[in-house]
N, C-alpha and C positions, 0 to 999 in steps of 0.2 A: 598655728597653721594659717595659711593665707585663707582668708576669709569665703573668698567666691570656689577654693579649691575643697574648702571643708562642707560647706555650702552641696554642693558634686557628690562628695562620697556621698555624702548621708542621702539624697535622691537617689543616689546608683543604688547603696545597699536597701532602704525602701523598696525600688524597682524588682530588685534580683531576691530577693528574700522570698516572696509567692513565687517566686518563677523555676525555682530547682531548689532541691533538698539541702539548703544550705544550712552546714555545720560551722564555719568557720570563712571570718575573711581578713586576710592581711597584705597589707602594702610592704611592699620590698625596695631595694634602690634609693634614690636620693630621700622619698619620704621617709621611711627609716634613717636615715643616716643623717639627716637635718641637713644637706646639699641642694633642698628643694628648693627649684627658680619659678614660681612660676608664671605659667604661659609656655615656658621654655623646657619645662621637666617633663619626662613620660611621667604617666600615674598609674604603676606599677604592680598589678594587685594579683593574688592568688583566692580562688573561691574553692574552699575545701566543700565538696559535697558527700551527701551520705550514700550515692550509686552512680554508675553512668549515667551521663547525659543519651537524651533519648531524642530523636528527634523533634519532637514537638515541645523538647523544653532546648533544642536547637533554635526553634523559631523567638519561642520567646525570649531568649541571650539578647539575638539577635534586636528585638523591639525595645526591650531594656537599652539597648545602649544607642540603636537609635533614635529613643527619645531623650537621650541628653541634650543640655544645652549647650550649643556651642558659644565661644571657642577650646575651651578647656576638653568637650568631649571629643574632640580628634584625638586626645593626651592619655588618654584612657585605654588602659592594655590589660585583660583579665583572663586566663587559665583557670579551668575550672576541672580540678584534680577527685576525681572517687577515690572517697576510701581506699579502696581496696587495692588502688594503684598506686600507693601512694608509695611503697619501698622500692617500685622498680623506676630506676631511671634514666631506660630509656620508653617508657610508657609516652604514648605524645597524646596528648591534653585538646579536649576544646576547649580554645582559645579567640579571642575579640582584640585584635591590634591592627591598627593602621585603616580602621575602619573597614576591617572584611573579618569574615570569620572561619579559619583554618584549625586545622591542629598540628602543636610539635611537642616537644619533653619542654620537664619543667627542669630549668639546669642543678647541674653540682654549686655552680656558682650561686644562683638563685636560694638553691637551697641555705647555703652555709650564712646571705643575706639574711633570712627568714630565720634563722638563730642565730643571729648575733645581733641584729638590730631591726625587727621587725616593729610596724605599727599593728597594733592590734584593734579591727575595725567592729569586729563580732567574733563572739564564741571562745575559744579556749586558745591560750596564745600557740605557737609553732611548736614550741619543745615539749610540749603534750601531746603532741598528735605526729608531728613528722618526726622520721628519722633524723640521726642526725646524718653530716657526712664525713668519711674520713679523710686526711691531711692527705693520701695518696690519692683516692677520690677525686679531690679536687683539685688535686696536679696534675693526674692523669687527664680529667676534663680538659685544664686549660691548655693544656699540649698541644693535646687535641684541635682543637678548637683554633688553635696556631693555626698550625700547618694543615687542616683540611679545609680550613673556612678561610681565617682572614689572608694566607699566604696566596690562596688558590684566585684569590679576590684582586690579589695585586698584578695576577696576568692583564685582565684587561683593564683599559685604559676612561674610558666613558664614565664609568660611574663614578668618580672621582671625580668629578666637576661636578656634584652634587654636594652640599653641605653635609649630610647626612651622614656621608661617608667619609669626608673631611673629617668632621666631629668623633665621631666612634672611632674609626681605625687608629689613630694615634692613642686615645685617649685608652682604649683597650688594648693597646700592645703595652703602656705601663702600668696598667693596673696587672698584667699578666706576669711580667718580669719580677711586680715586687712579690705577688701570690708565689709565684715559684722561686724567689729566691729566700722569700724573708716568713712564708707558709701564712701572711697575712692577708685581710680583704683591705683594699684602700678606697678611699671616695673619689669621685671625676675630678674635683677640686684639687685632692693631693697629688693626682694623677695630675694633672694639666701643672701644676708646679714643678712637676720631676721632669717632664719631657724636654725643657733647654739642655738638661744635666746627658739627657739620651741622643744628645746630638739632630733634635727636632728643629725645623726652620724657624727662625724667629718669628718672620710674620706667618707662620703658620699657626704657631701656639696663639698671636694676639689675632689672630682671624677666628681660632674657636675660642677663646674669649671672651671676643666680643659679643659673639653671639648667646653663649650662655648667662653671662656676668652682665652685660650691657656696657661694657669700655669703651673706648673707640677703637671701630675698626682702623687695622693697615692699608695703604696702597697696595692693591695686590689684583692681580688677574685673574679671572676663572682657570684660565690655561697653564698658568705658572704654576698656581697655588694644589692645581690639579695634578701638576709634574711631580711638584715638590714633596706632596702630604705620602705619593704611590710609593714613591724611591724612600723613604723614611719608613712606612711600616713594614715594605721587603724586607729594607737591613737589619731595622730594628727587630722583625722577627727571629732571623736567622741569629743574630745574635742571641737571645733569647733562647733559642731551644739547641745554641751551640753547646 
């Protein structure tokens, strides 16, 4: 693991350790799956706890994560699951992402991450403690997850001249088609090679590229690149859950 990335965890789990009843902590996503860029990767983590979070171990999540160092601690994205919620899934979690702290569920997708290629950071790995999830589970998740979220997203127009949106939206409309076709999880990597094959724009695929891989970027406009990425994960959805 990158050096100043491993460096991070082990202060975060020092910090978080006194701070809530921690039983357990595991990184999911590219850290697990060895896809990790970093600077460029979320740092993807789940904090299994022994009860609800209470308020005042609100506050201190909270202190914990804003005393990390930056840069990497913008990258930092943690759910912190009780016990006792931990089979229902739609229970929604306190959660530390994007630098505020909300709560949402922890996914089917997530989950099926967390047993199949979890890093194990403290305590007893996933398939001790979590459910697993089943093959309809997480079909019916990403269906989901299609047509209520990313479809709903391609109405308007604005956020798509944002990288963020650039980057995800294509990259999770093939990691979804291979999920529901082929009942497997696949990495951003595999993903971002499949997308020419899905009828994705060229310099769209070398625009998220380059930012995750460090390539060179394409000639390309905010505006174009904005057209281009919107009309691609409409089609590609509907295809998808044709």
């Amino acid at each position: 693991m990158h050096a100043a990335t491993e460096r991070l965890l082990r202060l975060f789990l020092e910090g978080v350790e006194p701070a809530v009843p921690l039983v357990a902590l595991w990184a999911h996503g590219s850290l697990g799956t060895g896809d990790y860029q970093p600077g460029r990767s979320d740092l993807d983590l789940i904090a299994l706890v022994d009860s609800p979070v209470t308020m005042e171990q609100w506050r201190r999540i909270k202190a914990v994560h804003r005393a990390l160092e930056p840069p990497l601690a913008s990258l930092v994205h943690c759910s912190y699951v009780a016990r006792q919620e931990m089979d229902d899934l739609a229970a929604e979690h306190v959660t530390w992402a994007h630098e505020r702290i909300f709560r949402r569920p922890v996914t089917a997708v997530t989950r099926r991450e967390l047993h199949e290629a979890p890093l194990v950071l403290y305590g007893p790995p996933p398939a001790e403690l979590l459910p697993p999830v089943s093959d309809e589970e997480l079909a019916a998740f990403v269906r989901a997850d299609l047509r209520d979220y990313w479809l709903a997203k391609t109405k308007g127009r604005r956020r798509w001249l944002q990288d963020i949106w650039v980057d995800l939206g294509p990259l999770t409309v093939a990691r979804a088609a291979v999920t529901l076709r082929e009942g497997r999880m696949i990495t951003k990597r595999e993903a971002l090679d499949l997308l020419p094959g899905m009828g994705a724009p060229e310099k769209v695929v070398a625009d998220i590229r380059a930012r995750r891989y460090g390539t060179p970027p394409p000639v390309l406009s905010r505006f174009r690149r904005a057209r281009l990425t919107r009309a691609f994960v409409r089609s590609a959805i509907r295809k998808t859950l044709a």
